[in-house]
C-alpha positions in Angstrom: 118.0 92.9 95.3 121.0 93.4 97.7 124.4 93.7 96.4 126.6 91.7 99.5 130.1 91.2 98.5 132.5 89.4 101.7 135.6 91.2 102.4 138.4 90.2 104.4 139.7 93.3 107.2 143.1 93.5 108.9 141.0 94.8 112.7 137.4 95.8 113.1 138.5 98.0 115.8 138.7 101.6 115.0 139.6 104.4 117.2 137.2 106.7 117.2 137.4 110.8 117.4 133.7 110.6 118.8 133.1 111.9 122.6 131.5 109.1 123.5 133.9 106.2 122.8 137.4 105.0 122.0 136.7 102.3 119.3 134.0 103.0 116.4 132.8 99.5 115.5 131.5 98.6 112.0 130.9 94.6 111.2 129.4 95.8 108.1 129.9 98.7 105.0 126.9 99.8 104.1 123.3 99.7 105.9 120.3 98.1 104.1 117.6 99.9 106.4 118.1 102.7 103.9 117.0 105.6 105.8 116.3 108.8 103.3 118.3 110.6 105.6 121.2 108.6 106.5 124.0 110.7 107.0 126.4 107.6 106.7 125.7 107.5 103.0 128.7 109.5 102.3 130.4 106.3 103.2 129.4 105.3 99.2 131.9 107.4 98.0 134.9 105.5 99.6 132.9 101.7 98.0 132.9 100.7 94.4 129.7 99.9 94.7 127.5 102.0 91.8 124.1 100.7 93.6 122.4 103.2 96.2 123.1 103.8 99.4 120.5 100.8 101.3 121.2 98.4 98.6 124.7 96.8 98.9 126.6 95.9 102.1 130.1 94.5 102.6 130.9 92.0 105.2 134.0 91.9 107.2 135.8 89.1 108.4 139.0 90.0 110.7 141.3 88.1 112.5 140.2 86.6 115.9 141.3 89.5 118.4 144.3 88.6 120.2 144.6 89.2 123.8 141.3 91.6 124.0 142.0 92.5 127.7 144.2 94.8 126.0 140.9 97.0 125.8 139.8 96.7 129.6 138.6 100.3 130.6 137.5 101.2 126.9 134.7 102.0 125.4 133.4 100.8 121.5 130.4 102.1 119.6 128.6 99.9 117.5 128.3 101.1 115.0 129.1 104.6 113.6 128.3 104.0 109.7 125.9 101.5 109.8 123.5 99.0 111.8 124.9 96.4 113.9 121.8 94.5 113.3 120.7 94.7 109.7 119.0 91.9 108.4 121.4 90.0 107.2 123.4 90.1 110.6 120.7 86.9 111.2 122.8 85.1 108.5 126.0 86.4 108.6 126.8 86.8 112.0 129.6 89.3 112.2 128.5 91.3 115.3 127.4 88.4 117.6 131.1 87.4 117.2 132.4 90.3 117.6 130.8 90.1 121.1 131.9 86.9 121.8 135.3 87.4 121.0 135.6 90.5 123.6 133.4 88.9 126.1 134.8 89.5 129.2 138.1 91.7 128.3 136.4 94.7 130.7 135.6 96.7 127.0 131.9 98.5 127.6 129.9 98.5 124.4 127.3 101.2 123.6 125.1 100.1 120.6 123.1 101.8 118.2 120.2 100.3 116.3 116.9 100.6 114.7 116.1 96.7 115.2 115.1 94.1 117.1 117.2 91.4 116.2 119.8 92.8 118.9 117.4 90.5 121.6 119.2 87.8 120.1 122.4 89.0 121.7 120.9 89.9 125.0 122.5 87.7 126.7 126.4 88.5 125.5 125.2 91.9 125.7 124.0 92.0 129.6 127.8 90.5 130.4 129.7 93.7 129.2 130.1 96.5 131.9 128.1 99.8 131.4 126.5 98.4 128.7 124.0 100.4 126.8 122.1 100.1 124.0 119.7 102.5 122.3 117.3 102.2 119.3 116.3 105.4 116.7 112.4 106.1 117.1 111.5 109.8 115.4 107.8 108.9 115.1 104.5 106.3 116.4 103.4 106.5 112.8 104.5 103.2 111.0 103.2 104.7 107.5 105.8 107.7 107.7 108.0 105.4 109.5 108.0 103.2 106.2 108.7 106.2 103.8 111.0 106.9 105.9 113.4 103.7 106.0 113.1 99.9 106.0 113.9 98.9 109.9 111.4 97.2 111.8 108.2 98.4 113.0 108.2 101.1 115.5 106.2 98.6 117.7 109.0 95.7 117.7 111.4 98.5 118.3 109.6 99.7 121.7 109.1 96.1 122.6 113.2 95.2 122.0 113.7 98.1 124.2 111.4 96.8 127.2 113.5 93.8 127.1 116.9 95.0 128.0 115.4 97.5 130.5 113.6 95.0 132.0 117.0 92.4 131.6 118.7 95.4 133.6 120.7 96.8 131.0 120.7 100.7 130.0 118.9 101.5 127.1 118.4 104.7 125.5 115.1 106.3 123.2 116.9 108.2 120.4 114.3 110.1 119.5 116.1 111.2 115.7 116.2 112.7 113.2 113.6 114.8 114.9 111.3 116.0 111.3 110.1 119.9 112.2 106.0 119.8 112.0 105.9 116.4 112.0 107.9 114.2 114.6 105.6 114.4 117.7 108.4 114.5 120.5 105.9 114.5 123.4 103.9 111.4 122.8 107.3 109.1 122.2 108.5 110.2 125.2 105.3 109.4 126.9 105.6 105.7 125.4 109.1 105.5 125.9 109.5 106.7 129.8 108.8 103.5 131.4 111.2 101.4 129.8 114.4 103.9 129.1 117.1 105.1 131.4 117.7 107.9 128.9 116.4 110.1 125.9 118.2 111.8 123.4 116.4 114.5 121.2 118.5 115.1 118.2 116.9 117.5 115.0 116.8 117.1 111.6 119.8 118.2 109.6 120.7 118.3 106.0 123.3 118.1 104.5 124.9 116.2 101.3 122.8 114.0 98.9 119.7 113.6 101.3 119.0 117.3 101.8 117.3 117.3 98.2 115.6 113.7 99.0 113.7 115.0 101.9 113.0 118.4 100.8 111.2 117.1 98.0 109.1 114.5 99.9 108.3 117.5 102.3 106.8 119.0 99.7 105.3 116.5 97.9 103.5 114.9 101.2 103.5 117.8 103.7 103.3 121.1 101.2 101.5 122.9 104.4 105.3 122.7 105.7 107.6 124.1 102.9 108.3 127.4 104.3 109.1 126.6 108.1 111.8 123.8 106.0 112.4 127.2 104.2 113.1 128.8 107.2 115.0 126.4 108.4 117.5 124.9 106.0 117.6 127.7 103.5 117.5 130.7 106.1 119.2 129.3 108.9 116.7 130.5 111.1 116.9 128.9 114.3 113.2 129.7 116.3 111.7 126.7 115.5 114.5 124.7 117.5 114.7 127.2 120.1 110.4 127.2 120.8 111.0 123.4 120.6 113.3 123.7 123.5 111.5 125.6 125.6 108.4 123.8 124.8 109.7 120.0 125.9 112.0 121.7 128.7 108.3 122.7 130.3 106.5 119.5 129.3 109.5 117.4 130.7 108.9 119.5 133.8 105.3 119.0 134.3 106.1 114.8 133.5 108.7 114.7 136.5 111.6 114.1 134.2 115.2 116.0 134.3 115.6 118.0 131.3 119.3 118.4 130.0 120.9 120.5 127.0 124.0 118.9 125.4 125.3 117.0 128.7 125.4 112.9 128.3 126.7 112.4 131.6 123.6 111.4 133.2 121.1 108.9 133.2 118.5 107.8 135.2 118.5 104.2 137.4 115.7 101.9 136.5 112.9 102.5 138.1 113.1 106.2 138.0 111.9 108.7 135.5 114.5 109.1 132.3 117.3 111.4 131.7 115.7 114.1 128.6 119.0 115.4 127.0 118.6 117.7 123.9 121.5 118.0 121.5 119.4 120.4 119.0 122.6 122.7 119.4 125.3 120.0 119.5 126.7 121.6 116.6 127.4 124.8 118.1 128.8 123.1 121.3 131.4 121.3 119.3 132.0 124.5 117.2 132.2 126.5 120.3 135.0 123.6 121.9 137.1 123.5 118.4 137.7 127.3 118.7 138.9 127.0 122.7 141.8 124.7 121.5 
């Protein structure tokens, strides 16, 4: 049973420190796709809610934005900390008017989701300039894909995807958390390449409450894989990333499509291959950037 509790917000509109937009947008507190390795569910610890992370959500109601030309030029994120379109979005409604309220201010929206309900806003969507919308696919197995967290089927996720590209409007294959032994990289980007302007490979990390959660389903499902997670999480030991580079950087060669380390300022037209963009050392970069200032 979901714990929902209706809160009333002075702005939706947060400005984000993220590279990749100004405003972080987050209609809802909490996510109910419960993904075992959610790095959002820090969020918990700023809620007074004692249920898990996945079973409670807040939703905001704001003021009608005033005068939302005031954003013409910017860009929002939805959403940093949780889906956009969790199920009860359906009922609720809080991102759909969101979108109408800034229809047409000149704001472009990027939106991150592991659902299809987002087709129900393709055609608010399509009006916003440079829109883009990407989904979260790390595997083509719908069994692990259900261990893994309650979102739609990998299927429905595809097919959502095919709509907007086909609708004209830039989507993205997130292909993330990528799970080391498991997640089979090449094959989603062979699904994926007809009906994306862009991929982003991003790895596994843990960190927080989750890094126990999916250690111990590693070794209770995939035992055959406790020491490269060994040598990985516990050593630090970075040669399974760094084959894994080399590896999709010569596949992605041999399947016609640009290959790109840690650079999201390309993407591919439609009708021509996708952009491949791995962020496997993100964490560095931004590491790296901190210590220039």
């Amino acid at each position: 049973m979901i714990k929902i509790h209706e809160m009333e917000v002075k702005s939706v509109m947060t400005k984000s420190n993220l590279p990749v937009s100004d405003y972080s947008v987050n209609p809802y507190v909490g996510c109910t796709h419960a993904c075992k390795y959610c790095y959002a569910s820090f969020m918990k610890r700023f809620t007074n809610h004692p249920e898990p992370w996945g079973e409670f959500i807040d939703v905001k109601y704001w003021p009608e934005i005033k005068n939302p030309q005031k954003y013409a030029g910017k860009e929002a994120f939805l959403s940093s900390v949780t889906d956009p379109y969790i199920p009860q979005e359906k009922k609720y409604g809080r991102t759909r008017a969101l979108l109408e309220q800034l229809q047409g201010s000149g704001i472009s929206i990027s939106i991150a989701t592991k659902s299809d309900l987002v087709v129900r806003d393709l055609d608010l969507i399509r009006t916003f300039p440079n829109a883009r919308v990407s989904w979260s696919i790390n595997t083509l197995d719908e069994a692990f894909k259900r261990e893994m967290d309650r979102g739609v089927s990998i299927e429905r996720r595809f097919e959502a995807m095919r709509q907007f590209y086909e609708a004209g409007v830039q989507t993205t294959c997130f292909i993330s958390p990528i799970f080391p032994g498991i997640t089979d990289v090449e094959a989603i980007i062979r699904k994926a390449k007809d009906c994306c302007n862009l991929v982003w490979l991003e790895n596994l990390n843990l960190r927080g409450d989750y890094r126990g959660r999916i250690l111990d389903w590693v070794h209770e499902h995939r035992p055959d894989l406790d020491g490269l997670y060994h040598d990985i999480y516990s050593r630090g030991d970075r040669t399974y990333w760094m084959q894994l580079d080399m590896q999709l950087r010569a596949f992605c060669e041999s399947e016609g499509l640009p290959y790109l380390r840690d650079d999201d300022t390309h993407r591919a037209r439609h009708g021509e291959p996708p952009v491949v963009v791995n962020y496997f050392f993100h964490e560095e970069v931004k590491k790296s950037a901190k210590e220039k200032k």
